[in-house]
VOBA-1610 file (N, C-alpha, C; in pm, whole numbers, padded with zeros to 5 digits, always signed):
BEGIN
Unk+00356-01295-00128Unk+00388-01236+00001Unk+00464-01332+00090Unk+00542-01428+00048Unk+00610-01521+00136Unk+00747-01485+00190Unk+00803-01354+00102Unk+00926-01286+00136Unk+00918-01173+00245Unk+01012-01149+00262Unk+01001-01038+00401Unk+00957-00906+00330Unk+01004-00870+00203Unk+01022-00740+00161Unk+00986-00754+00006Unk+00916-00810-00069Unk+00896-00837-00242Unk+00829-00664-00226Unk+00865-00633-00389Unk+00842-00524-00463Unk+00697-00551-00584Unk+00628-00503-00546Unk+00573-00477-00693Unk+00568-00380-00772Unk+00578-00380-00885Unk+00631-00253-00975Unk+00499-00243-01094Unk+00430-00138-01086Unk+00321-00086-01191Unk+00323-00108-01283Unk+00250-00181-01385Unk+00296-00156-01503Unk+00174-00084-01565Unk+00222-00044-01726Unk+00134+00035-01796Unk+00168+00189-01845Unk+00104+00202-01947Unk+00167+00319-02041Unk+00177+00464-01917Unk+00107+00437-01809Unk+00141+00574-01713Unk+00208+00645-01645Unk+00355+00535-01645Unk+00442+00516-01568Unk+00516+00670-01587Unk+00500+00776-01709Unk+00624+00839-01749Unk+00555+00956-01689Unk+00381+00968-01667Unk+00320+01074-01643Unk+00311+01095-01503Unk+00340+01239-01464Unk+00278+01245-01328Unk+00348+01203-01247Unk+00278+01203-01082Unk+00412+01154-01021Unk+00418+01001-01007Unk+00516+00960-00948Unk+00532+00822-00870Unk+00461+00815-00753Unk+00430+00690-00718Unk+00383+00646-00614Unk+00455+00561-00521Unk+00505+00560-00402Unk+00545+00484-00345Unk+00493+00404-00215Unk+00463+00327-00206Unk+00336+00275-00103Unk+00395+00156-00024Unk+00365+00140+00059Unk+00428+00009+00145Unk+00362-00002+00298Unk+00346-00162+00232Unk+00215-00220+00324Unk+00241-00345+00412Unk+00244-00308+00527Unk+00295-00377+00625Unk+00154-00480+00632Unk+00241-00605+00693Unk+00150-00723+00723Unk+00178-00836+00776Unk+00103-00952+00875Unk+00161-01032+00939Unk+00118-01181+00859Unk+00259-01256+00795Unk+00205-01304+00686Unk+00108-01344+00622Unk+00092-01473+00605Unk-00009-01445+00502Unk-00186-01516+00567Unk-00186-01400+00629Unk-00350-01373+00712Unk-00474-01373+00658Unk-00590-01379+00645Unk-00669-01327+00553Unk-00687-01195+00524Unk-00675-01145+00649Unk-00686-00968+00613Unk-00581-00888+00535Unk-00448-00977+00580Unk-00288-00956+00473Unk-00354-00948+00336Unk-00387-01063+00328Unk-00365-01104+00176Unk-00518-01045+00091Unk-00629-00987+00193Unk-00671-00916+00156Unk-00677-00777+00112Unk-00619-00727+00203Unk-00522-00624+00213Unk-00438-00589+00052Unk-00326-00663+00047Unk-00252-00683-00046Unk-00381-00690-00206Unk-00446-00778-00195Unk-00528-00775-00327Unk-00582-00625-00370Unk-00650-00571-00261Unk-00750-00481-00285Unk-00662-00367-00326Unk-00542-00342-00268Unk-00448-00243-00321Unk-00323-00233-00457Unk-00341-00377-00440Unk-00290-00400-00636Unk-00412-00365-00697Unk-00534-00389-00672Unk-00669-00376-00751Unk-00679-00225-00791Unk-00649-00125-00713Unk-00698+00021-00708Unk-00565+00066-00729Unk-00448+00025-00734Unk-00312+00090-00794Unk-00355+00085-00948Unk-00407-00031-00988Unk-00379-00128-01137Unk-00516+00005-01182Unk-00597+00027-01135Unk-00734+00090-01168Unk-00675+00275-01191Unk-00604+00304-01079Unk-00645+00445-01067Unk-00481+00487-01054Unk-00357+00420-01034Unk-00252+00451-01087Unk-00146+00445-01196Unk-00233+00354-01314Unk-00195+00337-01462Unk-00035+00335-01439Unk+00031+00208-01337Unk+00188+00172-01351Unk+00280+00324-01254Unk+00179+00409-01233Unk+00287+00512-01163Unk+00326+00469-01012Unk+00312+00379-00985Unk+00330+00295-00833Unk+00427+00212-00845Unk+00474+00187-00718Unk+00546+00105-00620Unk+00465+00022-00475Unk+00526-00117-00464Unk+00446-00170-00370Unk+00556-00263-00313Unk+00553-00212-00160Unk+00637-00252-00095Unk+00581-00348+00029Unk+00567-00495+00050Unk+00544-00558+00109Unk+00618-00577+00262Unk+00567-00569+00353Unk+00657-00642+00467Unk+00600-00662+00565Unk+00690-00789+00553Unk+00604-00906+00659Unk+00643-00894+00847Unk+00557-00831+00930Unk+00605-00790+01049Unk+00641-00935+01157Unk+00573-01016+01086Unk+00642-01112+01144Unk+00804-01202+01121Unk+00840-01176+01016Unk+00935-01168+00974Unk+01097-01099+01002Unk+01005-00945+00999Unk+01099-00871+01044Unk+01042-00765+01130Unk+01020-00770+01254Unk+00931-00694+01365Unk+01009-00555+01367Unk+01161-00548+01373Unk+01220-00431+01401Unk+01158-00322+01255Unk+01099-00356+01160Unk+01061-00266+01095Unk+00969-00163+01114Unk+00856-00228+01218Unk+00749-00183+01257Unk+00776-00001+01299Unk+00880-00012+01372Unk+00895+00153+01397Unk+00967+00257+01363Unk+00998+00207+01243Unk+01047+00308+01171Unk+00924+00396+01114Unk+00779+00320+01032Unk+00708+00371+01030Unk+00593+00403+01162Unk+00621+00363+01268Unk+00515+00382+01362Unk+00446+00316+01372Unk+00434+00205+01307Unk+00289+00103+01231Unk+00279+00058+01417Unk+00131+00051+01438Unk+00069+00004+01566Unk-00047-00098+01528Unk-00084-00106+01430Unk-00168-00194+01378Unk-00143-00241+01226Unk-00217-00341+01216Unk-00219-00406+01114Unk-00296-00490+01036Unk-00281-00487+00920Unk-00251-00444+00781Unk-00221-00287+00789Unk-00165-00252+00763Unk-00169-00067+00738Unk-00081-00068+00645Unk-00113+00043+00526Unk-00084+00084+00459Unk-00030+00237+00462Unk+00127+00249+00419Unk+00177+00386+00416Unk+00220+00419+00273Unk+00186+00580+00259Unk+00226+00622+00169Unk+00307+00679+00209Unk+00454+00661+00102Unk+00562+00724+00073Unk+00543+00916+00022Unk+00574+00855-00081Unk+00535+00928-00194Unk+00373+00894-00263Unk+00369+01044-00314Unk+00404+01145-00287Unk+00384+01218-00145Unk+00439+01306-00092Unk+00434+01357+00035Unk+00312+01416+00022Unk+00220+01438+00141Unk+00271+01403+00285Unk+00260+01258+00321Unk+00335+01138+00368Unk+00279+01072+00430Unk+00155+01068+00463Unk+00090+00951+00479Unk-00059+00927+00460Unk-00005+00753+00534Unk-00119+00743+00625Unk-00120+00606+00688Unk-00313+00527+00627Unk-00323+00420+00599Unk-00438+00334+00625Unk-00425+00244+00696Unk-00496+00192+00782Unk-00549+00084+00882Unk-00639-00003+00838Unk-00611-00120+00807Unk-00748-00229+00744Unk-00713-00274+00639Unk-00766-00382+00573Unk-00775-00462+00480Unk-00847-00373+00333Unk-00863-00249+00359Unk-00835-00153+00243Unk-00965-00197+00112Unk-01068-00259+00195Unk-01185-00300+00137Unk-01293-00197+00122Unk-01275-00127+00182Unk-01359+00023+00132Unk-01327+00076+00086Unk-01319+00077-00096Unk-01245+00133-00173Unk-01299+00319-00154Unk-01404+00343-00119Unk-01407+00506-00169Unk-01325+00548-00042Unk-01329+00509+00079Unk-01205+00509+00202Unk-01110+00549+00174Unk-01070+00429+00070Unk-00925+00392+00063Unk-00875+00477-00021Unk-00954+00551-00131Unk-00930+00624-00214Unk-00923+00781-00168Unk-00975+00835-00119Unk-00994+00964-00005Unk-00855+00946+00123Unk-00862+00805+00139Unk-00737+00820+00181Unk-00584+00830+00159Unk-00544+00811+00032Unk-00453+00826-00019Unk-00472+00962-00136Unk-00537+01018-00078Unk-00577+01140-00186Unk-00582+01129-00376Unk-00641+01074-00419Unk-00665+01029-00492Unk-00817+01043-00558Unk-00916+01047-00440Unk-01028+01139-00486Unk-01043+01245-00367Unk-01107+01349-00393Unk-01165+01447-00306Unk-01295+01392-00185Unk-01287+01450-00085Unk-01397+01412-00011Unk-01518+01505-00038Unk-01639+01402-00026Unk-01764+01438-00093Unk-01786+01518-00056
//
């Protein structure tokens, strides 16, 4: 996370199934909650999106004018691209059944 904008790209036999994911996770470098942030959502892409993801890093300190294109008012937050609809998270993305309900990915109980 030392670049303004690094990509991470999914890997794994899932990539051809289903849709894409496109995700991008704003952050003020490398913070504890950033870089917590950042872990916990490679962790649950690598788990529950078998390579159909995209991960788009950016550093708001870096580049501040980015902030409003997505609206981002806080931080760490996490936006989903794709698939539509847009979907926002707030936090270091450590409550995985949260985090998972929040990107629709499981159903709420």
């Amino acid at each position: 996370m030392t670049t303004a904008r690094p990509k991470v790209e999914g890997r794994g036999r899932g990539a051809a199934k289903g849709e894409s994911w496109q995700l991008r996770l704003y952050v003020a470098g490398q913070s504890p909650k950033s870089l917590a942030a950042f872990a916990n959502l490679k962790r649950l892409c690598e788990e529950h999106l078998e390579g159909r993801y995209s991960i788009e890093v950016i550093d708001l300190l870096q580049q501040p004018q980015l902030a409003r294109g997505d609206q981002i008012v806080a931080i760490p937050t996490l936006v989903r691209k794709l698939p539509e609809p847009v979907r926002k998270i707030v936090g270091d993305l450590s409550n995985t059944e949260k985090t998972l309900v929040g990107l629709q990915l499981r159903p709420r109980a």
